[in-house]
C-alpha positions as CSV (number, residue, x, y, z in Angstrom):
1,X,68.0,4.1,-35.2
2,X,64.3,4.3,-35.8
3,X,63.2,7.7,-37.1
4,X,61.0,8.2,-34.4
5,X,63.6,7.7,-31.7
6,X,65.3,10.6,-32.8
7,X,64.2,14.0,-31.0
8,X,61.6,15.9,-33.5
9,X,64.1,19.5,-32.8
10,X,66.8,17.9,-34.8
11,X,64.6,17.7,-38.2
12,X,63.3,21.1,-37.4
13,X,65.6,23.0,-39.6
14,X,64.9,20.7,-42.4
15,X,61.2,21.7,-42.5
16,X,61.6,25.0,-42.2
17,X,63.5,25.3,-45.3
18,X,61.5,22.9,-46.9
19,X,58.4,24.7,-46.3
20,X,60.6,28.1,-47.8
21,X,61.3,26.6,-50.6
22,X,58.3,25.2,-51.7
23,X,57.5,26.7,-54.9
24,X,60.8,27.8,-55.5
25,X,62.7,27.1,-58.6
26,X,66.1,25.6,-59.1
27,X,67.8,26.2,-62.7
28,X,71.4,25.3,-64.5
29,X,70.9,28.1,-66.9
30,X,73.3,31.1,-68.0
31,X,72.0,34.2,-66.6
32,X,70.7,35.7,-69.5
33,X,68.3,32.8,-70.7
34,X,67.0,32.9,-66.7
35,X,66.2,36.4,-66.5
36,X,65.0,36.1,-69.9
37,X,62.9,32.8,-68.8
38,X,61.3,34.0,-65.6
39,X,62.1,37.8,-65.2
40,X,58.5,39.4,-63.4
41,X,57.3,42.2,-60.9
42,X,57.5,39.6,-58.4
43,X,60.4,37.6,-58.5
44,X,63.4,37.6,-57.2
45,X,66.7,36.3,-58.4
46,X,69.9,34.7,-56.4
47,X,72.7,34.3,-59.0
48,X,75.5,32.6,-57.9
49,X,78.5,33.7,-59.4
50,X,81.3,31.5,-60.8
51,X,83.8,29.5,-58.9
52,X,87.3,30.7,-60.1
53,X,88.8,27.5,-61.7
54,X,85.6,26.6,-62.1
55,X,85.4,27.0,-65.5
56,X,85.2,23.4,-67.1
57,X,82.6,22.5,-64.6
């Protein structure tokens, strides 16, 4: 189906967090080097903590 066939309200969550996330940093880092890395008055941190079995990943 052409992309313009498809209602523009069904691609409206996409570009809202699009547009949230511009800017935004994604990183595969331990905590410590992170913080370390980019730690500053303004920034603000969402650590995801480890999956249990996950340990190999």
């Amino acid at each position: 189906m052409p992309r313009d066939a498809v209602p523009p309200w069904r691609y409206a969550g996409v570009r809202i967090a699009a547009e949230r996330l511009d800017g935004g940093v994604f990183e595969s880092l331990d905590w410590a080097a992170l913080i370390a890395r980019y730690d500053t008055p303004d920034a603000l941190f969402y650590l995801d903590s480890p999956y249990v079995g996950g340990e190999a990943d």
